[in-house]
DRENDO-1510 file (C-alpha; in Angstrom, 1 decimal, always signed):
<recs>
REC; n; res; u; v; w
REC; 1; UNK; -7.0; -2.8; +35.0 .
REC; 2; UNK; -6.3; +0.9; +34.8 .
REC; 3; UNK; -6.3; +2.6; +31.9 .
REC; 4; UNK; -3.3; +3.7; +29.5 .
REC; 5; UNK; -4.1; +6.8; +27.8 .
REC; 6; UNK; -1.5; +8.9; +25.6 .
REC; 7; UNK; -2.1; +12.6; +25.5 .
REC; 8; UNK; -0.7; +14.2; +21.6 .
REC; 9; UNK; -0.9; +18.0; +21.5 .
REC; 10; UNK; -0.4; +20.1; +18.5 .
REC; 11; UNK; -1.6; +22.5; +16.1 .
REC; 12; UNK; -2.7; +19.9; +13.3 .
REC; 13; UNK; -3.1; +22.7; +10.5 .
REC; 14; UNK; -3.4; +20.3; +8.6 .
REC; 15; UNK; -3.3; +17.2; +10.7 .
REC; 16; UNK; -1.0; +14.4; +8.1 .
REC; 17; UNK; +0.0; +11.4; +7.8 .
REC; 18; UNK; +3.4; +12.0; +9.8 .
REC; 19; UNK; +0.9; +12.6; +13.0 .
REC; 20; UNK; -0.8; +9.2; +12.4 .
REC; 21; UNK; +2.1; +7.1; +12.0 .
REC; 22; UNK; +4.3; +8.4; +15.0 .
REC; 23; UNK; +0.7; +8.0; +17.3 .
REC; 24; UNK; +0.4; +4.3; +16.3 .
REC; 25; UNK; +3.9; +3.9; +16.9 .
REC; 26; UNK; +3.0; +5.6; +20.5 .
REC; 27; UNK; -0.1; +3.4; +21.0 .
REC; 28; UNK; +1.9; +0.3; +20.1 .
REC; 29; UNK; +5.2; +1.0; +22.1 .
REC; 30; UNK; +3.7; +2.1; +25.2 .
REC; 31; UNK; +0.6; -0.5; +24.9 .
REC; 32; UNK; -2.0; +2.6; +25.2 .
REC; 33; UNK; -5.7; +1.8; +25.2 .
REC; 34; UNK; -6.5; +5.1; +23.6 .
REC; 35; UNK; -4.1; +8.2; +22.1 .
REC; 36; UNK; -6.2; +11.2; +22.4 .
REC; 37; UNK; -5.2; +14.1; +19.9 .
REC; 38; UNK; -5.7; +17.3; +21.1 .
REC; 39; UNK; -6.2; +20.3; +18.8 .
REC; 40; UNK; -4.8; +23.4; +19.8 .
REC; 41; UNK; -6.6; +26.9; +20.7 .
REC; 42; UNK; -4.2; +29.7; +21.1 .
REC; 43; UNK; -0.5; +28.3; +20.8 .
REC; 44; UNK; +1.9; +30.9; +22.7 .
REC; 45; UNK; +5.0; +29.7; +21.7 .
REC; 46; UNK; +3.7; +29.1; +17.6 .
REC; 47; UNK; +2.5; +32.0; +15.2 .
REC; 48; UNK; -1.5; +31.5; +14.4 .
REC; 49; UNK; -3.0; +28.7; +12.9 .
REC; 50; UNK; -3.8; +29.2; +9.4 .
REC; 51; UNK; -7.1; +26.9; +9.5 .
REC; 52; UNK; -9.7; +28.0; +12.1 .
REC; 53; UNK; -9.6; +25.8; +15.3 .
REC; 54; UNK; -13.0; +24.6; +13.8 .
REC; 55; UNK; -11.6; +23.1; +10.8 .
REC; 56; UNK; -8.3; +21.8; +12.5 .
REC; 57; UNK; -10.8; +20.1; +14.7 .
REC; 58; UNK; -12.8; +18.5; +11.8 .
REC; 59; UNK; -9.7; +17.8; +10.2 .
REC; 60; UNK; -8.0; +15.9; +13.2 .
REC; 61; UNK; -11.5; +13.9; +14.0 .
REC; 62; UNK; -10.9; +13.0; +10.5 .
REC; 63; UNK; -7.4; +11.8; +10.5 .
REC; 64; UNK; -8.2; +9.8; +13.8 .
REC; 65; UNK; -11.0; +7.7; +12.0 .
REC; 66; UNK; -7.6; +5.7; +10.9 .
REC; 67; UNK; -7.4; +3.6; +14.2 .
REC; 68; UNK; -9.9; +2.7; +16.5 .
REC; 69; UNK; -7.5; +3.4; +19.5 .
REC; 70; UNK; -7.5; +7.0; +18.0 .
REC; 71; UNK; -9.8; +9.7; +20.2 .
REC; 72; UNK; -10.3; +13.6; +19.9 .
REC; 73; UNK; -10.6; +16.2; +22.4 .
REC; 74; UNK; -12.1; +19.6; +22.2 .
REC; 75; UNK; -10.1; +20.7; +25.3 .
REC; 76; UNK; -7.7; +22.8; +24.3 .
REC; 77; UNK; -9.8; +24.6; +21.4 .
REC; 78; UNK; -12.6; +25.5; +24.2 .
REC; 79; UNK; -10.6; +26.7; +26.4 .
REC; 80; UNK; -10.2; +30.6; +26.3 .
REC; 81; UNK; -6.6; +32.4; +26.4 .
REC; 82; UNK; -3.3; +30.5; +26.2 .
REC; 83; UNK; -3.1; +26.3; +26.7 .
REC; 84; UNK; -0.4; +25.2; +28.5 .
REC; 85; UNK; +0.4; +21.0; +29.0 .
REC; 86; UNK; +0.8; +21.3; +32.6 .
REC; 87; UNK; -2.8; +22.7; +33.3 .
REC; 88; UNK; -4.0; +20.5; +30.1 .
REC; 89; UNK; -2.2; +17.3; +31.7 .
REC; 90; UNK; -4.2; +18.3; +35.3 .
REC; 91; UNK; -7.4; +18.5; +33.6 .
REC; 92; UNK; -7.0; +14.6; +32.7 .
REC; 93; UNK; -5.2; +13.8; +35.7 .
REC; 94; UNK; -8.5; +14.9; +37.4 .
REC; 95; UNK; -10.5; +13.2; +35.3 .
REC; 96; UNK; -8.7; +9.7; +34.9 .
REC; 97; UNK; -7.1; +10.0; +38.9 .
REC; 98; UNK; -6.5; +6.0; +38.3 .
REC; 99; UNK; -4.9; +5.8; +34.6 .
REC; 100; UNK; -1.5; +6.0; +33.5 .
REC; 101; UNK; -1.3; +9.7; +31.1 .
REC; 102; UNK; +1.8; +10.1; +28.5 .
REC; 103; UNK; +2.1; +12.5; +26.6 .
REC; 104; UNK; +4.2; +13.0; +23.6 .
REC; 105; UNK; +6.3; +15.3; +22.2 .
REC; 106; UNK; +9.1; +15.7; +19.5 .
REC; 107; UNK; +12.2; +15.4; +20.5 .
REC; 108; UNK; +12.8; +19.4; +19.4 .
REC; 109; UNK; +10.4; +19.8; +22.3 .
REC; 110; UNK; +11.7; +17.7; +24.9 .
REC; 111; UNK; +14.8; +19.8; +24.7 .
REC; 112; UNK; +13.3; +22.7; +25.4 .
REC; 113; UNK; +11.0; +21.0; +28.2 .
REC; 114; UNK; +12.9; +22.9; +30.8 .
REC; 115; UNK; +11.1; +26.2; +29.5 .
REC; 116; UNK; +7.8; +25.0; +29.4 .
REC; 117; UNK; +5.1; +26.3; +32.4 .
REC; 118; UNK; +5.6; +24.7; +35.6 .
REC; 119; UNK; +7.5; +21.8; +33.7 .
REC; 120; UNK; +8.7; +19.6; +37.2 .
REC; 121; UNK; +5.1; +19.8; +38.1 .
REC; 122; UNK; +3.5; +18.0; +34.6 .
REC; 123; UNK; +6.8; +15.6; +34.9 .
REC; 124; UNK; +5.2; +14.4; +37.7 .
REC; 125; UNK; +1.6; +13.9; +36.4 .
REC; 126; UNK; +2.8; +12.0; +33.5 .
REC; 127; UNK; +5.1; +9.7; +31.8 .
REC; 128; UNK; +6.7; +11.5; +28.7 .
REC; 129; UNK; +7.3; +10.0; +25.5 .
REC; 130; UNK; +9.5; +12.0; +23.2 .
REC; 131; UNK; +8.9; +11.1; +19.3 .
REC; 132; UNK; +12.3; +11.1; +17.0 .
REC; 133; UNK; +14.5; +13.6; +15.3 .
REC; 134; UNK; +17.5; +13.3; +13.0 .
REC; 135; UNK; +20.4; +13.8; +14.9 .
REC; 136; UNK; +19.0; +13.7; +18.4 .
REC; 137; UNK; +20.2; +11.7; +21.6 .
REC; 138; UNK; +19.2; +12.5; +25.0 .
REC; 139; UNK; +22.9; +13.6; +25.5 .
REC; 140; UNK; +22.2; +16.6; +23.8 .
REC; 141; UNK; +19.6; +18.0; +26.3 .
REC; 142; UNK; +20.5; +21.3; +27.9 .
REC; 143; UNK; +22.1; +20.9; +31.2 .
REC; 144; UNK; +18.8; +22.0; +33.2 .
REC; 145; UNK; +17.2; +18.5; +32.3 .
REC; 146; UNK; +20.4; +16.2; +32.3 .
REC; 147; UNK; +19.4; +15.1; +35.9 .
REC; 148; UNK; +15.5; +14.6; +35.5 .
REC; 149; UNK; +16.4; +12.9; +32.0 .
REC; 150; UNK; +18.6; +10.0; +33.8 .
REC; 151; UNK; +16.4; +9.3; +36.5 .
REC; 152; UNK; +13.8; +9.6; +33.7 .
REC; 153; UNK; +15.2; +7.1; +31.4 .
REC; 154; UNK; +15.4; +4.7; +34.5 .
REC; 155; UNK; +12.5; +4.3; +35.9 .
REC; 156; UNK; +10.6; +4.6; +32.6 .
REC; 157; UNK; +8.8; +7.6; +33.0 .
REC; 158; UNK; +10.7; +9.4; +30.0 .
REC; 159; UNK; +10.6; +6.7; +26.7 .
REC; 160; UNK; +12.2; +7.3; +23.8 .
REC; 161; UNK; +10.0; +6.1; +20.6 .
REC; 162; UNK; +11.3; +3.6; +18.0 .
REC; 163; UNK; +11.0; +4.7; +14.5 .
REC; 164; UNK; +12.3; +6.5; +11.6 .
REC; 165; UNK; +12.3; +9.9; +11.7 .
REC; 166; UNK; +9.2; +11.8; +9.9 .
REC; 167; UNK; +10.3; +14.5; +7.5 .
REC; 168; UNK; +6.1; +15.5; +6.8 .
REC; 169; UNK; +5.9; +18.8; +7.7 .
REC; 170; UNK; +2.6; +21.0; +8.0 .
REC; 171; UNK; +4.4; +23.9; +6.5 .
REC; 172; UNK; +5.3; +21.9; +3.4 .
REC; 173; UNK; +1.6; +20.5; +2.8 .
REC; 174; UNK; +0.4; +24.5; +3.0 .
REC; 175; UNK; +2.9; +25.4; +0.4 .
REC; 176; UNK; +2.2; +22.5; -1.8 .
REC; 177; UNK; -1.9; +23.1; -1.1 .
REC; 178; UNK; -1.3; +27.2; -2.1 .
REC; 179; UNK; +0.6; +26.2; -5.3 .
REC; 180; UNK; -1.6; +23.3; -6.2 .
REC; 181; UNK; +1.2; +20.7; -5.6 .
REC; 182; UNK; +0.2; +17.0; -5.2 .
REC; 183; UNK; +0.1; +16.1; -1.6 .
REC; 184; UNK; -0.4; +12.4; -1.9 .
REC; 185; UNK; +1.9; +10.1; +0.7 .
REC; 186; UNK; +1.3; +13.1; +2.8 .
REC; 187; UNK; -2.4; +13.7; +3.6 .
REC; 188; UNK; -5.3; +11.2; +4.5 .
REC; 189; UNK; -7.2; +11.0; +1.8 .
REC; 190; UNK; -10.4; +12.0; +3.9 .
REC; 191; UNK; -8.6; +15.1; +5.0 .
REC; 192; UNK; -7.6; +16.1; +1.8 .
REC; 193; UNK; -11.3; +16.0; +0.8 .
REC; 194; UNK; -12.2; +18.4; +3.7 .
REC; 195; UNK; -9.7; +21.0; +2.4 .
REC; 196; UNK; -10.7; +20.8; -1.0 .
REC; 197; UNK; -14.5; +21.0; +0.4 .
REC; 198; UNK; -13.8; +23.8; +2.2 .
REC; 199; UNK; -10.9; +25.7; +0.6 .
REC; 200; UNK; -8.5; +25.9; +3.1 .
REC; 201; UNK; -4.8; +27.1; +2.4 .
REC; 202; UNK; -5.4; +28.8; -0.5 .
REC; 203; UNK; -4.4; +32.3; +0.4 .
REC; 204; UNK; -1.0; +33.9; +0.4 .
REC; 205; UNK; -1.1; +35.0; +3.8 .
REC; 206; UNK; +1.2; +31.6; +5.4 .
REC; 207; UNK; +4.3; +32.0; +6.5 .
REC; 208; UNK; +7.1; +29.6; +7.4 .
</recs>
């Protein structure tokens, strides 16, 4: 039987427990053998990460200890100069030629698929899974995806996750971790023990 394999990209600075519960609910929906998290090196579309990419490594491999499905990649972080998904998504493509990829996004994101680097090209590579938002309904994409989006939603390569929206955000936790706010209900306890242990988000350099 071929593989399933779920693809979750992101800064994870700090990884929380709003990253863990929406890639159980994408392991479970989509009946993944494995959801790979996938640190990244060099955003271009997000300001810098606060925590070096070695920490948010650490940090992510810690938070993934949580499920046995959960896996780790380095990918991104090695990587020099600016990640896209489409060349990330043909780096597994090549590696896994026989398994079904997803890869899953917030539905912010999906919106604003349309802009990504050679978008129609990583559509085809894999199925897309788009994680929940308050408000949002795949009527509200921009006009540039309304045709992909139906045939999308019909054949099943596009799947809309089923859960309540996460309000976690990694901004709040860096605020709360700069003034010495409680972050419990928001942190796995094993990555709030690296942070302490390493004294991360202390400064006052973060911005929104």
């Amino acid at each position: 039987m071929n593989r399933r394999i779920g693809l979750f990209g992101g800064t994870f600075d700090p990884p929380h427990l709003g990253h863990t519960r929406i890639a159980r609910a994408f392991a479970d929906q989509l009946a993944l053998d494995t959801v790979i998290f996938l640190p990244a090196g060099d955003p271009y579309h997000k300001t810098a990460p606060r925590a070096p990419a070695a920490d948010r490594l650490a940090m992510t491999r810690a938070a993934a200890a949580a499920d046995p499905r959960f896996a780790v990649s380095d990918l991104d972080i090695v990587r020099s100069g600016a990640t896209y998904t489409a060349d990330t998504v043909r780096i597994f493509r090549q590696h896994y030629p026989a398994a079904a990829l997803w890869w899953l996004v917030g539905a912010d994101s999906l919106a604003a698929l349309h802009t990504w680097k050679d978008w129609q090209t990583l559509v085809r590579q894999t199925g897309i899974a788009a994680a929940p938002r308050n408000g949002f309904t795949p009527t509200a994409l921009p006009q540039p995806l309304h045709h992909w989006a139906a045939q999308a939603l019909a054949d099943g390569s596009l799947h809309l996750l089923s859960a309540p929206p996460d309000n976690i955000s990694s901004t709040d936790i860096r605020g709360r971790l700069k003034t010495g706010k409680s972050t419990a209900g928001l942190l796995d306890p094993a990555v709030a023990a690296y942070i302490r242990r390493h004294g991360l988000y202390t400064d006052d350099t973060d911005t929104p």
